[in-house]
C-alpha positions in Angstrom: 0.0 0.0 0.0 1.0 3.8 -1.3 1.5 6.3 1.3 -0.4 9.4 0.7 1.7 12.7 0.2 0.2 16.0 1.6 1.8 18.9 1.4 0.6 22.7 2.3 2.6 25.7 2.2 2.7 29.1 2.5 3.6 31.1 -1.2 6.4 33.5 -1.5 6.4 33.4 -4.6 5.2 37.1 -4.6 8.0 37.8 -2.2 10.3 35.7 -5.1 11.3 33.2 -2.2 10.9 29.9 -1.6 11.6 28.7 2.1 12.1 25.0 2.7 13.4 22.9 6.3 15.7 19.8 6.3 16.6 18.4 9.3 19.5 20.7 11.2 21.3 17.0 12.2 21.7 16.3 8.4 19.6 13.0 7.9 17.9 14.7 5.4 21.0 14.0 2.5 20.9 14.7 -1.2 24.0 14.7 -3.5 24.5 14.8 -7.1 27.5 13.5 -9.4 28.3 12.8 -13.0 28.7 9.1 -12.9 29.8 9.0 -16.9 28.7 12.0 -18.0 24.9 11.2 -17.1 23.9 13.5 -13.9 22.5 11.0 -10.9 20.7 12.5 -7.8 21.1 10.9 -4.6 19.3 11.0 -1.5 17.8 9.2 1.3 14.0 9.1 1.6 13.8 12.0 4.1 15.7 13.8 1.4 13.6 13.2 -1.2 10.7 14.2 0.5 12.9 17.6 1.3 13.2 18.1 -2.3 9.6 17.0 -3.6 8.7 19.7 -1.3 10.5 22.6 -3.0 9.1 21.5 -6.3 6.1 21.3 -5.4 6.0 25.2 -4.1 8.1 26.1 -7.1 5.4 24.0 -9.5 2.4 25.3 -7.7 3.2 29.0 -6.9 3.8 32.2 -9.1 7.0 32.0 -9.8 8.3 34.0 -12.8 10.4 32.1 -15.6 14.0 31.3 -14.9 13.1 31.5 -11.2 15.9 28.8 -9.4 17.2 27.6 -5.8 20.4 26.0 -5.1 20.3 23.2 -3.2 23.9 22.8 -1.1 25.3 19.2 -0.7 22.9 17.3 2.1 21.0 20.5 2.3 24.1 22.1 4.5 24.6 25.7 3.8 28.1 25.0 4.6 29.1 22.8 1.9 29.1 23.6 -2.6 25.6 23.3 -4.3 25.4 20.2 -5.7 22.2 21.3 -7.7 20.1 24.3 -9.5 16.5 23.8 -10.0 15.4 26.7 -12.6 11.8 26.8 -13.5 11.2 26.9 -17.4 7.6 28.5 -18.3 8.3 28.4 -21.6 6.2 26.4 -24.1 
């Protein structure tokens, strides 16, 4: 049986924010490499739930085209980006 995902949020997208929370002990881990030459995105469950969230407020809010976030390594702002989500509203 399929868990259910629900997700509410508040949108910044008029405030051209987006505001997400991953766990401060960093359980919540997401990483991306080029593993010849093809991108692959890595990440625990907790993780992906971390980043279905921010697509889901950039998917379902105002955002203007071209509007991104950068996502740091494990979702510490310590350590590099490991990836840019831009949102295309092009056709």
């Amino acid at each position: 049986m399929k868990r259910e995902f629900h997700f509410e949020f508040e949108d910044e997208s008029s405030d051209r924010a987006l505001t997400y929370e991953a766990a401060a002990d960093g359980s919540d881990r997401l990483t991306m490499a080029i593993s010849n030459g093809v991108p692959t995105l890595c990440g625990n469950p907790s993780g992906m739930l971390v980043l279905a969230r921010i697509l889901v407020q950039m998917a379902q809010g105002d955002y203007a085209n071209g509007f991104h976030v950068h996502l740091h390594d494990n979702y510490d702002p310590d350590k590099p980006d490991c990836l840019t989500v831009i949102l295309d509203r092009t056709d």
